[in-house]
C-alpha positions as semicolon CSV with decimal commas, in nm:
position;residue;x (nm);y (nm);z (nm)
1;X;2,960;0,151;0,290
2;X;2,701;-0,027;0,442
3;X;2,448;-0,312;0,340
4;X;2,118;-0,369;0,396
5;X;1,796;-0,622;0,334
6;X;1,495;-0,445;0,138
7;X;1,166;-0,689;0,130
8;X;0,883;-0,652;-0,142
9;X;0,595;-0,866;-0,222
10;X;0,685;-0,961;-0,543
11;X;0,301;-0,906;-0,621
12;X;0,315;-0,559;-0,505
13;X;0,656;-0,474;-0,687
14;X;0,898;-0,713;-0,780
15;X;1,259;-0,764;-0,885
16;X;1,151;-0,749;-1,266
17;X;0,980;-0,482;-1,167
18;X;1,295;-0,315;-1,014
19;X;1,484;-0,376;-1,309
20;X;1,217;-0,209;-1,527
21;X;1,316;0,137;-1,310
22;X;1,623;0,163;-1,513
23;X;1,900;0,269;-1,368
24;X;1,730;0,630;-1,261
25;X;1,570;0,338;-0,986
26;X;1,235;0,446;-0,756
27;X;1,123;0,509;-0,465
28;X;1,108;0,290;-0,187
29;X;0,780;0,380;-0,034
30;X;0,507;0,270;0,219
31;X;0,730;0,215;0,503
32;X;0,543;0,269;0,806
33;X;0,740;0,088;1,046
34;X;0,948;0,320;1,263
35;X;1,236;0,083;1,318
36;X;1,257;0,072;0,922
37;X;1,212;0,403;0,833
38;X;1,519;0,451;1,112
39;X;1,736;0,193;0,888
40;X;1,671;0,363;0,590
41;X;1,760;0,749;0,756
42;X;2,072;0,591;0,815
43;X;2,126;0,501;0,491
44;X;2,407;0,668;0,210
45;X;2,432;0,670;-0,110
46;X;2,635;0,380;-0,263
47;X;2,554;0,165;-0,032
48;X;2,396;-0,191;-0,122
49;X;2,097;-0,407;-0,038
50;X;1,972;-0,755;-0,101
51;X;1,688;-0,730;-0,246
52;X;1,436;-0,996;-0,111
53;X;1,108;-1,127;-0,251
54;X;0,858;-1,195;0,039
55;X;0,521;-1,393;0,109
56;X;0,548;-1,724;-0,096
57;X;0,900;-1,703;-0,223
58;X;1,127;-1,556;0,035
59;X;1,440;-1,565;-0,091
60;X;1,713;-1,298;-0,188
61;X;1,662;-1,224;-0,594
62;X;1,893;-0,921;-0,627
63;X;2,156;-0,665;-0,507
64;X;2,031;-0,276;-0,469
65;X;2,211;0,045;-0,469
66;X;2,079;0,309;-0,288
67;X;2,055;0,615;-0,484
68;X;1,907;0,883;-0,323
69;X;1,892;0,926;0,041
70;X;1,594;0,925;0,313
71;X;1,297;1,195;0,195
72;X;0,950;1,279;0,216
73;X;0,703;1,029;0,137
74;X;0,428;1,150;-0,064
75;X;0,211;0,817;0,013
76;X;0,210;0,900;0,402
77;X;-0,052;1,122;0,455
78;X;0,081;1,167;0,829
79;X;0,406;1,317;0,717
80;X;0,591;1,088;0,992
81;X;0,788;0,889;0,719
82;X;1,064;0,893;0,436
83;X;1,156;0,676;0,181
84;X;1,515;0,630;-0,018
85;X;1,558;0,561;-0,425
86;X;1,718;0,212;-0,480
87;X;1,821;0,117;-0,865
88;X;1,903;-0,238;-0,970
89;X;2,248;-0,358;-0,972
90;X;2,255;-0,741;-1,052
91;X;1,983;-1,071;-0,973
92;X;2,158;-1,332;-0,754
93;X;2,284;-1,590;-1,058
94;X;2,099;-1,847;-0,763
95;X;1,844;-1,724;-0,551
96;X;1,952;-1,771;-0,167
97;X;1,603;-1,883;0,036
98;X;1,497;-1,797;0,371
99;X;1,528;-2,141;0,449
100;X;1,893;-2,161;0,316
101;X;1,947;-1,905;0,548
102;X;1,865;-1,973;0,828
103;X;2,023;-2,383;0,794
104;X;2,371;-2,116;0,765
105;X;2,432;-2,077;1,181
106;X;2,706;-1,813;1,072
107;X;2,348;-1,598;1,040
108;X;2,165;-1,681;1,306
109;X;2,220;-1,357;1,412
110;X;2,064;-1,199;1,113
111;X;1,804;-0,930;1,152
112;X;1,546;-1,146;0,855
113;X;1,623;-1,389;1,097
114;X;1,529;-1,274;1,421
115;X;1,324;-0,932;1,331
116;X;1,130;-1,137;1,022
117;X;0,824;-0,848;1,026
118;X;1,067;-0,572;0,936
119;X;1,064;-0,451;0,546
120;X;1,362;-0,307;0,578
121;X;1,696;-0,431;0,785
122;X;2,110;-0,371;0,836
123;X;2,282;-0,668;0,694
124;X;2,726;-0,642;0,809
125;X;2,995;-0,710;0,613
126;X;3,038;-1,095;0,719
127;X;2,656;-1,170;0,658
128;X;2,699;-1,005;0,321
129;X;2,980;-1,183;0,209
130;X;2,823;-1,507;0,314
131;X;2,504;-1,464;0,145
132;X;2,696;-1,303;-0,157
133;X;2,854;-1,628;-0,193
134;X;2,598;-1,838;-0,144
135;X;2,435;-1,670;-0,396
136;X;2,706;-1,723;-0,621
137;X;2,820;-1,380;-0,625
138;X;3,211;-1,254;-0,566
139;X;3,137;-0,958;-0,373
């Protein structure tokens, strides 16, 4: 399995919004980043993602599954790039801030840390457990 980092303006779709999809989940569209787009091909079913709120809140709200693997984007014209299906799992009992974060030097080496334009980024076991936790999740 393998984790990840999905970001959303919580204007444009948000984690209640997330929830709302049910456990069928949606799309994760309008990627047009190819370094993104590449995280998501490599992406499997089962595996898990923080789900982050971006803009004015930045912080991790929830945890993702990934549901349906990299496909055609109907919203990209070009045809160039994909998109995966993501359902909601569980919100983070505490939200874990960007700013939390980045005070934790064990993720200094995070990819929201150091690649902060990218919607969508690889998040490894260690950083997962340690956010998990500081979360206040046992995963």
């Amino acid at each position: 399995m393998a984790y990840w980092l999905f970001k959303s303006e919580p204007g444009a779709w948000s984690w209640d919004d997330q929830v709302a999809a049910g456990k069928k989940g949606d799309d994760w569209d309008g990627v047009r980043n190819h370094q993104a787009a590449n995280n998501m091909k490599a992406m499997k079913v089962g595996d898990l993602g923080f789900f982050y709120h971006s803009v004015n809140e930045k912080r991790v709200v929830g945890i993702v599954e990934v549901c349906k693997e990299y496909h055609a984007d109907p919203t990209d014209a070009s045809g160039r790039f994909g998109m995966v299906c993501v359902r909601a799992i569980e919100p983070m009992p505490e939200p874990v801030t960007l700013a939390d974060i980045k005070a934790e030097e064990t993720l200094e080496d995070l990819a929201l840390v150091r690649q902060s334009r990218l919607s969508v980024v690889p998040v490894d076991a260690r950083q997962w457990k340690i956010i998990c936790k500081m979360g206040g999740l046992k995963k």
